[in-house]
C-alpha positions as CSV (number, residue, x, y, z in Angstrom):
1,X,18.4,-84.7,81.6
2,X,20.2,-83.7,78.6
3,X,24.1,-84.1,77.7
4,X,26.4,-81.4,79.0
5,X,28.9,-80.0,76.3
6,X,32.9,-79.8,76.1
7,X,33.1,-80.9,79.8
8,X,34.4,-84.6,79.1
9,X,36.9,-85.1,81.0
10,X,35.7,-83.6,84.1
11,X,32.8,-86.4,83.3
12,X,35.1,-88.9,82.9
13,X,36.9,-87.9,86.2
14,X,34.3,-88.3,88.3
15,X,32.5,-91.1,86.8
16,X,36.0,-93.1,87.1
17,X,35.9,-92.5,90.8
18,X,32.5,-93.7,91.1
19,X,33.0,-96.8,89.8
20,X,35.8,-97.4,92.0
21,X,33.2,-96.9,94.6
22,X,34.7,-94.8,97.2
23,X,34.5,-91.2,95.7
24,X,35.9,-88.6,97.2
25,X,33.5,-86.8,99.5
26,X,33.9,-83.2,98.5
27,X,34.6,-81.7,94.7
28,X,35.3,-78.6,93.9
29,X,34.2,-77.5,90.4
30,X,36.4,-75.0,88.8
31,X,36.5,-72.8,86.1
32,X,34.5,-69.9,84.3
33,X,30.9,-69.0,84.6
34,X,28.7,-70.2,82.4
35,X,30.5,-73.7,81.0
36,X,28.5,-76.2,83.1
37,X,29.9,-76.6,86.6
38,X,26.0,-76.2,88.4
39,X,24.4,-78.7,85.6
40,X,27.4,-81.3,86.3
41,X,27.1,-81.1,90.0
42,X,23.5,-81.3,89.4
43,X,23.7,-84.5,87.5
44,X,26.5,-86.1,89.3
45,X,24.5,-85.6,92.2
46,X,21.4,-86.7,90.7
47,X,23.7,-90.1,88.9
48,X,25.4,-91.1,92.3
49,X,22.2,-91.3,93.9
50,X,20.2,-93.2,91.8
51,X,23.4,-95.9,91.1
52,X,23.3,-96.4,95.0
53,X,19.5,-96.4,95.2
54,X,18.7,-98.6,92.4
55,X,17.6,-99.4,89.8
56,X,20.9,-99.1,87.8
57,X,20.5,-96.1,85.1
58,X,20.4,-97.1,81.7
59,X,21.5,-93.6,80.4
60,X,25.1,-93.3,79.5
61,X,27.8,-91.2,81.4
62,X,26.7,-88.9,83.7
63,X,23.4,-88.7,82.4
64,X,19.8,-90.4,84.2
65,X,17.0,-90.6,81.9
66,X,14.0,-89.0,83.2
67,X,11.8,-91.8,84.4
68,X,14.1,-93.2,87.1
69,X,12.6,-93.1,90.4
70,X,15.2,-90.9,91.6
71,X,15.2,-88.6,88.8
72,X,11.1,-88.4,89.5
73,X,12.0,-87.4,93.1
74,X,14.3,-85.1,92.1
75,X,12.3,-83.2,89.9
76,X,9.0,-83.1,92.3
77,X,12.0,-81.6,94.7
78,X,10.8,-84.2,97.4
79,X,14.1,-86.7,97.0
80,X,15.1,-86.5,101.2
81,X,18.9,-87.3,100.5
82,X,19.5,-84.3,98.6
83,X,20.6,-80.5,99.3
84,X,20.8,-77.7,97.3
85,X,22.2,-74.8,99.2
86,X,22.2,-71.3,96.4
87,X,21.4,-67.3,97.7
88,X,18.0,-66.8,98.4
89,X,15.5,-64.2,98.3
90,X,16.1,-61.3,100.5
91,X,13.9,-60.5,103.3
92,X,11.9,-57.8,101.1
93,X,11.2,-60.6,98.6
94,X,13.0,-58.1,95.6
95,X,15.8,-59.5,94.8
96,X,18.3,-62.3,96.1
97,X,20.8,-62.1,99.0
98,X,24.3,-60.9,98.4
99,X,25.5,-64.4,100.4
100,X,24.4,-67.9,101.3
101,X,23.7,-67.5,104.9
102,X,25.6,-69.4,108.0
103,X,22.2,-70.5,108.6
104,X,21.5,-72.0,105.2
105,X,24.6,-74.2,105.9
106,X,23.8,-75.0,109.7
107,X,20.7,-76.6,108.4
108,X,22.5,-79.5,107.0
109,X,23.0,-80.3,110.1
110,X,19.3,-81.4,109.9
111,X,19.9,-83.8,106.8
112,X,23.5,-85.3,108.6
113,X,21.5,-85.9,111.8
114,X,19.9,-88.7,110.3
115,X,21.0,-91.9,108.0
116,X,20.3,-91.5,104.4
117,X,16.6,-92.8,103.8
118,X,16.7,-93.6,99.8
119,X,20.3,-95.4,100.0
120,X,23.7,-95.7,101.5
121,X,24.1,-92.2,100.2
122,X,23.2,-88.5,99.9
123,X,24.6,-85.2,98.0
124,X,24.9,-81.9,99.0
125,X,25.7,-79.0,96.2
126,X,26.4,-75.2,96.9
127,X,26.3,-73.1,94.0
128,X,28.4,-71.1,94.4
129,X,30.5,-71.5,96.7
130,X,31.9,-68.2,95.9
131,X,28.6,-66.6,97.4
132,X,28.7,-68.0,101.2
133,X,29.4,-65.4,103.8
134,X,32.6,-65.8,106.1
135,X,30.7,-67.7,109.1
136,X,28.8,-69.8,106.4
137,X,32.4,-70.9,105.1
138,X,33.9,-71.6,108.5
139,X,31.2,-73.4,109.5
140,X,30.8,-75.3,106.1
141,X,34.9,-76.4,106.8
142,X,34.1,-78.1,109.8
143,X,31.8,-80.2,108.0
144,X,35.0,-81.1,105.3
145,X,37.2,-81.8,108.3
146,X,34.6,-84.3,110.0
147,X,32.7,-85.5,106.8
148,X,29.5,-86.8,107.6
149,X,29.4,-90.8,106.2
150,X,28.0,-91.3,102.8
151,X,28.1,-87.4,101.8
152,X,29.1,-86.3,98.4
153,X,29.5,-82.5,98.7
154,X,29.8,-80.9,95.1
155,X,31.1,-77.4,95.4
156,X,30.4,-74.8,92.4
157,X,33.2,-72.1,92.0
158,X,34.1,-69.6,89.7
159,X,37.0,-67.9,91.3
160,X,38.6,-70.7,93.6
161,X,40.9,-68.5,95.2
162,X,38.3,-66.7,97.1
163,X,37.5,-69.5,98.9
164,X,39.5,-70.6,102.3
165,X,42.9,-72.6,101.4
166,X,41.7,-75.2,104.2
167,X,38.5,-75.7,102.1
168,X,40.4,-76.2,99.1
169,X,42.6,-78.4,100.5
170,X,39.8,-80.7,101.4
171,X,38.4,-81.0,98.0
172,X,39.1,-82.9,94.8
173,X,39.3,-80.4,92.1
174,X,37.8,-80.9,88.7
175,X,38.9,-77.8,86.0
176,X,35.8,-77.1,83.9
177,X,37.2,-75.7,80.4
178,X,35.9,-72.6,78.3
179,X,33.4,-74.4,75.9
180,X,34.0,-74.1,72.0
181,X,31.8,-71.9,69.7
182,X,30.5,-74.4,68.4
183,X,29.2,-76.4,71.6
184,X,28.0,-72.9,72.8
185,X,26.2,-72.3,69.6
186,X,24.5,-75.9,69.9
187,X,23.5,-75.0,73.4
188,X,22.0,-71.8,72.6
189,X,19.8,-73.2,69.9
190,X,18.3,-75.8,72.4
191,X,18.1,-72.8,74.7
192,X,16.9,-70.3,73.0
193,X,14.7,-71.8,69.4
194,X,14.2,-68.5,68.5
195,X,17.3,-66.6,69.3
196,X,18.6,-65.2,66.3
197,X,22.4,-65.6,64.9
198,X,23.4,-68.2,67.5
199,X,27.3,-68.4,65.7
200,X,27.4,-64.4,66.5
201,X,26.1,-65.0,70.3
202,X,28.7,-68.1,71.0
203,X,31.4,-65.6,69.9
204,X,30.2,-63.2,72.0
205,X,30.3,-66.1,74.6
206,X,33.8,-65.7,74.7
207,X,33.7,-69.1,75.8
208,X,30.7,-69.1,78.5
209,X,27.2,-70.3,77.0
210,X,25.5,-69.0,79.8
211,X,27.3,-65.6,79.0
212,X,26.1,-66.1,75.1
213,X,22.7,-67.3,76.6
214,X,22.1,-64.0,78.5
215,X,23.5,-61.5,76.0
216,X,20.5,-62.8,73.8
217,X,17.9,-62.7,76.4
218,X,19.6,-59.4,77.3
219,X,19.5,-57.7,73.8
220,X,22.9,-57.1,74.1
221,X,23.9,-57.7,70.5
222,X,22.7,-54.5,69.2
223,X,24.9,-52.3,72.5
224,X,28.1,-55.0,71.2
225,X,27.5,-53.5,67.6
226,X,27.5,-49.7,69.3
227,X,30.9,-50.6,70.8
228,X,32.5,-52.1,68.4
229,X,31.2,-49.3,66.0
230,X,32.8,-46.7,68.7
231,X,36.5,-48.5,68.7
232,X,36.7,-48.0,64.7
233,X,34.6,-45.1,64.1
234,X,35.1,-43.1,67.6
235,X,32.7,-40.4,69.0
236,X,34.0,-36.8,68.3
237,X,30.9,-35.2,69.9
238,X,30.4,-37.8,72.9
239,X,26.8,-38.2,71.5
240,X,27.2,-41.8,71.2
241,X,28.8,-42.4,74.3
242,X,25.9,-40.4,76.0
243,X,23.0,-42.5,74.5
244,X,24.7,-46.0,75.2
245,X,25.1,-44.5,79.1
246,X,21.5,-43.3,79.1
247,X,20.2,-47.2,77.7
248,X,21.8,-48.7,80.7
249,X,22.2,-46.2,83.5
250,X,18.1,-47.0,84.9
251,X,17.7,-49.5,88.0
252,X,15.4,-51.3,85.4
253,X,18.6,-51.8,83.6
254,X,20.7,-53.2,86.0
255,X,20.9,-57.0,85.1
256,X,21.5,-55.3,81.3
257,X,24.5,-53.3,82.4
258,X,25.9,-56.0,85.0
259,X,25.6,-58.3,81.7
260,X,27.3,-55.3,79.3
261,X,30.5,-54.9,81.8
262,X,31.3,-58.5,81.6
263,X,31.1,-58.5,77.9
264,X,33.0,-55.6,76.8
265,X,36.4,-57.0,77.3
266,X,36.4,-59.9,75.3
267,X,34.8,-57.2,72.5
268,X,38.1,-55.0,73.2
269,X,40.2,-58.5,73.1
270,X,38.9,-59.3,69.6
271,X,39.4,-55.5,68.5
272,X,43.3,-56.3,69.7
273,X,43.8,-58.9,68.0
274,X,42.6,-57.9,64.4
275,X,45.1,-54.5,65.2
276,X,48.6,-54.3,64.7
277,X,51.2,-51.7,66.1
278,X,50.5,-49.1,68.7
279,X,46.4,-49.7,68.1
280,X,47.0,-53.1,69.4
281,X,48.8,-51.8,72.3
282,X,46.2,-49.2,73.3
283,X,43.3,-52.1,72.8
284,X,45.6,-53.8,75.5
285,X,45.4,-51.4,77.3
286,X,41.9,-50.4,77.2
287,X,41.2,-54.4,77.7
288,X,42.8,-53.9,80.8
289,X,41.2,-51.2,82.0
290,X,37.4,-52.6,80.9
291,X,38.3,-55.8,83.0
292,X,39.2,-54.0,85.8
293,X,35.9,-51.9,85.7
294,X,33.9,-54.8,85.1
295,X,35.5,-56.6,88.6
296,X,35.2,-53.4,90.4
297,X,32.1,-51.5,89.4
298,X,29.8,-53.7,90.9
299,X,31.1,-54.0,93.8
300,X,31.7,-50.7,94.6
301,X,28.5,-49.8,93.2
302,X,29.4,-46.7,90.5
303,X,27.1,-45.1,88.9
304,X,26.3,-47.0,85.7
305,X,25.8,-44.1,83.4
306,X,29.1,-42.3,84.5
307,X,30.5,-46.1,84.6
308,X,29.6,-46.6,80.4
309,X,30.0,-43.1,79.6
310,X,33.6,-43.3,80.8
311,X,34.1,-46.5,79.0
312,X,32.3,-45.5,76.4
313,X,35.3,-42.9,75.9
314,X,38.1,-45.7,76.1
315,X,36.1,-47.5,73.3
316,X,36.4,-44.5,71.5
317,X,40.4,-43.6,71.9
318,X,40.9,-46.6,69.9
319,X,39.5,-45.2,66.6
């Protein structure tokens, strides 16, 4: 398993409770998308197990070199005191459930129901937590209010206030920061070999590798270039605006323009902050609005070529 980046002290955090030996049986890992939170639950997970199962990791930190038994188990996806609960395939086998399922979460029921079989301990990780449906949550809560012995549950979130106050209150929290350009422009390079201008992508990142990660998987750099190109050039005719909205309005496009949304403010936010005077207000304020769209959009599912056209005009009213 390879080192994760900029995420220190949550590492720290964790591992100090470990060695204490009585860790808190739920966390609930906090912060932005893309800095790490599913890798570090995934290798706490995989760490505490193998340090109760034996033999002691030799790896430093958080880390478990691959040849551990547990590590082996792991990644044959036969270790028996381990759970991964994420959203699924949906029942037509095209894309994946909008929620985790109150029946994912029921069938822990199936792991608690029994004693751990590898150690004195075993992990459960949902990721996110964001993503469970309202029964999956309830029924996850009685599970933090009656922990079953010798369960670590790591909880992935990326907008803790969505998730029941009772839930939270039952968790450790550990605050996962925006990671450096830098650490995202190392990341990317492991990533992706071949990805080209990795310092432009971890910008881009605005803080996220795995936002950096899919812009370049996503071809976005050339649609950031159009946008930035429409905030200090504009688009007198709407031509412009029309042929980015045409690029991402098709369903084969969807991942592209989901991807595009989130970017675009933190395009805007740089555009601000090189600006001075009433330019600098009106990037505010298109920031503002771009965020707004990019929380809303989706979820009310608007059309994504009136969706980019629009925005594609609030680009433009900065030039």
């Amino acid at each position: 398993m390879s080192s994760l980046l900029g995420q220190d002290k949550a590492i720290d955090s964790f591992l100090g409770a470990l060695r204490k030996g009585t860790p808190h049986h739920a966390w609930l890992l906090a912060g932005p998308r893309g800095v790490g939170k599913g890798k570090f639950a995934r290798m706490a997970a995989a760490r505490a197990l193998a340090e109760s199962a034996g033999p002691q990791p030799t790896a430093p930190g958080i880390e478990l070199e691959g040849n551990h038994p547990t590590a082996r188990l792991l990644e044959a996806g036969s270790h028996p005191d381990w759970r991964l609960l994420e959203r699924v395939m949906n029942k037509s086998g095209t894309n994946l459930a909008r929620n985790i399922s109150i029946d994912q979460v029921r069938s822990l029921g199936h792991l608690f129901e029994v004693t751990p079989s590898m150690s004195d301990r075993r992990t459960v990780i949902i990721d996110a937590a964001d993503d469970m449906e309202a029964p999956a949550a309830n029924a996850l809560l009685k599970m933090l209010e009656e922990p079953p012995s010798s369960t670590l549950f790591f909880l992935v979130t990326h907008a803790p206030g969505r998730l029941l106050p009772t839930i939270r209150s039952r968790c450790r929290r550990l605050d996962f920061q925006p990671l450096s350009e830098g650490d995202i422009a190392t990341i990317v390079r492991d990533r992706l070999p071949k990805a080209g201008d990795p310092e432009r992508l971890a910008a881009l990142g605005q803080g996220s590798a795995g936002r950096a990660i899919a812009i370049a998987q996503q071809d976005l750099l050339p649609l950031a270039e159009e946008a930035r190109r429409l905030m200090r050039e504009g688009d007198p005719t709407g031509a412009a605006r029309a042929k980015l909205a045409k690029s991402l309005a098709t369903k084969a496009a969807s991942e592209r323009y989901a991807s595009f949304l989130e970017t675009l403010p933190g395009l805007i936010a740089d555009e601000a902050r090189t600006s001075e005077g009433d330019r600098r207000a009106r990037a505010l304020d298109a920031y503002a609005e771009a965020r707004e769209t990019a929380a809303i959009a989706p979820r009310l599912s608007l059309d994504p070529g009136a969706t980019v056209y629009r925005l594609g005009g609030v680009l433009a009213s900065l030039a």
